[in-house]
N, C-alpha and C positions, 0 to 999 in steps of 0.2 A: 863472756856471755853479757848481751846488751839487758841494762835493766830498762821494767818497761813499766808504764801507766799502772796503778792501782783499779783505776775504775773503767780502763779500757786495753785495748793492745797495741796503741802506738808507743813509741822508744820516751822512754825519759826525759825528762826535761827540768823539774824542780818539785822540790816536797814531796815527793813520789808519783806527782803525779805529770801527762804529756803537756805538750805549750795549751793546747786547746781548754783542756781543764784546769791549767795554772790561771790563762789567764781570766778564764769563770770565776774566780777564788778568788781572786786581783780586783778584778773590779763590780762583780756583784754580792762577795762575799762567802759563796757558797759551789765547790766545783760543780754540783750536780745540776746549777742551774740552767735551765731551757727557755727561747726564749717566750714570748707568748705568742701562740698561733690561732689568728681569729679563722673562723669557717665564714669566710664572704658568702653573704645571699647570691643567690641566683640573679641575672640580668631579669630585670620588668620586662622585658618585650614578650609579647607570648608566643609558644614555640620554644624559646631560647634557654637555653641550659647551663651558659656559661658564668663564671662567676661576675662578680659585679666590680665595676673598677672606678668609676665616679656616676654621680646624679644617678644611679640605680641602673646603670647600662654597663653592658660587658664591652670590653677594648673594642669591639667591634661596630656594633652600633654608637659607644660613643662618639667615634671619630666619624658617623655619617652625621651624626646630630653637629658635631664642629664644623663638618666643611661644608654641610648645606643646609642645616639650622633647623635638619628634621632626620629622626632617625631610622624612620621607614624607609627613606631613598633608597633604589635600590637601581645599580647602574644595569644596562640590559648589555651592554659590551661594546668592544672595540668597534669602531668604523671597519668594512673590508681593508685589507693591506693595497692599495694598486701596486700593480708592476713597475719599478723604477728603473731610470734612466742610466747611464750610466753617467760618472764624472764629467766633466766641460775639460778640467785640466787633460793637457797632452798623459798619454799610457797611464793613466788613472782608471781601474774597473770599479771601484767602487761605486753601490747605490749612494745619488743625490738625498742631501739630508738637507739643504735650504734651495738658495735659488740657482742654479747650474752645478752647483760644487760639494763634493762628498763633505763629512764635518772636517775632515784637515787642511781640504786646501782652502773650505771658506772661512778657517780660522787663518788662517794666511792673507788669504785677502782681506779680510777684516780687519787686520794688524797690520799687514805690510803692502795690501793696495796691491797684490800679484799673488799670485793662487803656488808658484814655484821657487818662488823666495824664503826663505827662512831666515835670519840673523839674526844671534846671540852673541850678546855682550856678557861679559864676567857675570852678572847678576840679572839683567834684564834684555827685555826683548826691546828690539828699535823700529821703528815704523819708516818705511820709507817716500823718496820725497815722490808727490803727485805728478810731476811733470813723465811722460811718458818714454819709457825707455833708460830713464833714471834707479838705478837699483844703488843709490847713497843715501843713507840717515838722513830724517827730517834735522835741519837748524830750526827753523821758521815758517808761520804761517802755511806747513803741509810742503814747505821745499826745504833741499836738502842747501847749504849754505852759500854751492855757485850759484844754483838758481836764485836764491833770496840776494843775492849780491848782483844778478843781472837784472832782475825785476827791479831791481832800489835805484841803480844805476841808469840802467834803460830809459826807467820812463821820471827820472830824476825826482823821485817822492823823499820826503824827508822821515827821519822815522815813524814818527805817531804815522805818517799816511800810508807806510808800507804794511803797517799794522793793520792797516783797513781791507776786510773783507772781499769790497766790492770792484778793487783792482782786476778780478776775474772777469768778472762780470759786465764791465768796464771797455775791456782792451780785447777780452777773447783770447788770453794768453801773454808771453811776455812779447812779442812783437812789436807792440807798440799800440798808439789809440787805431781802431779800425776807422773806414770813412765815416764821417758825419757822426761822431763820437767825439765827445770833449769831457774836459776834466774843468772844472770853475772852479 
């Protein structure tokens, strides 16, 4: 037969009495101790019946008072839903959630610059290089390490100059300077 609380019916624990009421005895002194339960006021707003949870508002109106610095805001609702399109990616149904691409594959492009791409590394995701048709890890400046070794070579930059942005901008690609384009 399991011995049980004196002053309740859970199982035993110490001094006769369960853990719950030892440890009321432990660190207030006293098992029977309760703790203090105040009766919160009523929310200020009129109408409202709920209790009060800061500045004299209930959970509800406070946080209209926080996010629009008044707590009568009252939102009238959603925009209509339109009809969405489907994905841009090849056998993708899903509805468009940015600009052509459901949320997975624009997080894909977003990270890897192609909406069918994925690559995972032991720990981390790899972004891949810009040049088009290229699906290898960035090395440098948004290319994966041929390309940044054909760009450097190509157009014979030194490093700090390969580091430079405007090589794009510049050439129109790694080809070389276009006409009537110079580099000083």
């Amino acid at each position: 037969m399991t011995r049980r609380c004196g002053l309740c019916d859970r199982p035993h624990y110490a001094r006769g009495w369960c853990h719950l009421h030892y440890q009321r005895w432990r660190l207030h002194g006293s098992p029977s101790w309760e703790p203090l339960r105040r009766e919160r006021p009523p929310c200020t707003m009129p109408g409202c019946e709920r209790p009060h949870l800061a500045r004299g508002l209930c959970a509800k109106h406070y946080a209209r008072w926080w996010r629009h610095g008044d707590a009568t805001v009252i939102k009238v609702g959603h925009p209509p839903i339109l009809p969405s399109r489907p994905c841009a990616a090849d056998g993708c149904d899903r509805p468009v959630k940015g600009a052509r691409y459901c949320k997975l594959h624009w997080a894909r492009v977003h990270a890897w610059g192609h909406p069918d791409v994925c690559i995972r590394g032991h720990r981390r995701y790899y972004r891949l290089c810009d040049e088009p048709g290229c699906l290898r890890r960035v090395h440098g400046q948004g290319l994966c390490d041929r390309h940044y070794g054909v760009m450097r070579t190509r157009l014979g930059l030194r490093q700090s100059e390969a580091h430079c942005r405007l090589f794009r901008w510049l050439f129109g690609g790694l080809g070389g300077p276009s006409e009537g384009k110079r580099i000083e």
